[in-house]
C-alpha positions in Angstrom: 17.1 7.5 -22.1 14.0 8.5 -24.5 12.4 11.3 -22.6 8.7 11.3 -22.1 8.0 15.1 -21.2 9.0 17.7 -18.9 6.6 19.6 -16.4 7.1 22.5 -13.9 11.2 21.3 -14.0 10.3 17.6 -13.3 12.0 15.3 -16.5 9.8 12.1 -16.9 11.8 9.0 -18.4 12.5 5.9 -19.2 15.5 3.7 -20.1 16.0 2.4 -23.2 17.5 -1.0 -21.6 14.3 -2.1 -19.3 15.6 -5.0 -18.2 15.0 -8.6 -19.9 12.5 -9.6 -19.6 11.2 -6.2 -20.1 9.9 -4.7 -16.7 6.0 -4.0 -16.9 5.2 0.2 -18.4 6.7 2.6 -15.7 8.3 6.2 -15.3 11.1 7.8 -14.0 10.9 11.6 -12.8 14.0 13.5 -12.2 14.5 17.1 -10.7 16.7 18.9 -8.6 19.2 15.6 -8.4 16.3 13.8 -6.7 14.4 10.3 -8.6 11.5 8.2 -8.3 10.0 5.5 -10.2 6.1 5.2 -10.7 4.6 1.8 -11.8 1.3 2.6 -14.0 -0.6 -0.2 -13.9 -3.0 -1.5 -12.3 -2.8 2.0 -10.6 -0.1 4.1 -10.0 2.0 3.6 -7.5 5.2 4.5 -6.2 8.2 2.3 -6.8 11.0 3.6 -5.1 11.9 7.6 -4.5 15.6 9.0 -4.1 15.0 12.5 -2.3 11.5 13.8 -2.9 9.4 14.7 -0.3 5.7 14.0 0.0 3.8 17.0 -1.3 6.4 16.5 -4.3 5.5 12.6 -4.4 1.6 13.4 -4.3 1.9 16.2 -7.1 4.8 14.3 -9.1 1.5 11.3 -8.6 -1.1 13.1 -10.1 0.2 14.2 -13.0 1.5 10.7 -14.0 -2.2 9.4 -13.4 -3.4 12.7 -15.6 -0.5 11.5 -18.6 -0.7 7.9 -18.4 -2.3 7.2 -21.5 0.5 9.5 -22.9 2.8 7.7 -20.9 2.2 3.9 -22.0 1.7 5.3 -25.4 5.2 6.8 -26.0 6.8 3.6 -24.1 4.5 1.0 -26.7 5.7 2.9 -29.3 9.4 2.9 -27.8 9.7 -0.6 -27.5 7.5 -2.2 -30.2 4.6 -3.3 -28.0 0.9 -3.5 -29.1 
């Protein structure tokens, strides 16, 4: 589970088993024993979310659409793409 970053407590993830085919570039955020699951392309958007309310969900948001470029860079690099 190559972690991406962590930020104000949040862990941001991926799996190292995607799926097969491999699902399209997303994140997983962790805190607190809660989850959600961002897509980041063609905009980021919320996948699914175990536990976190909205504010967290808006501010958990942003900062995925702030790292993105960081985000798809360290998942290319993960799994050989581009």
């Amino acid at each position: 589970m190559p972690k991406v970053f962590e930020w104000r407590g949040y862990r941001f993830y991926f799996y190292a088993h995607e799926g097969t085919p491999l699902e399209p570039a997303h994140i997983h955020v962790r805190k607190d024993g809660k989850e959600a699951k961002f897509w980041l392309r063609p905009f980021v958007s919320l996948a699914y979310n175990r536990g976190f309310n909205g504010v967290e969900l808006k501010r958990i948001a942003q900062h995925v659409m702030l790292q993105r470029d960081v985000i798809e860079s360290k998942w290319n690099g993960f799994f050989n793409l581009k």
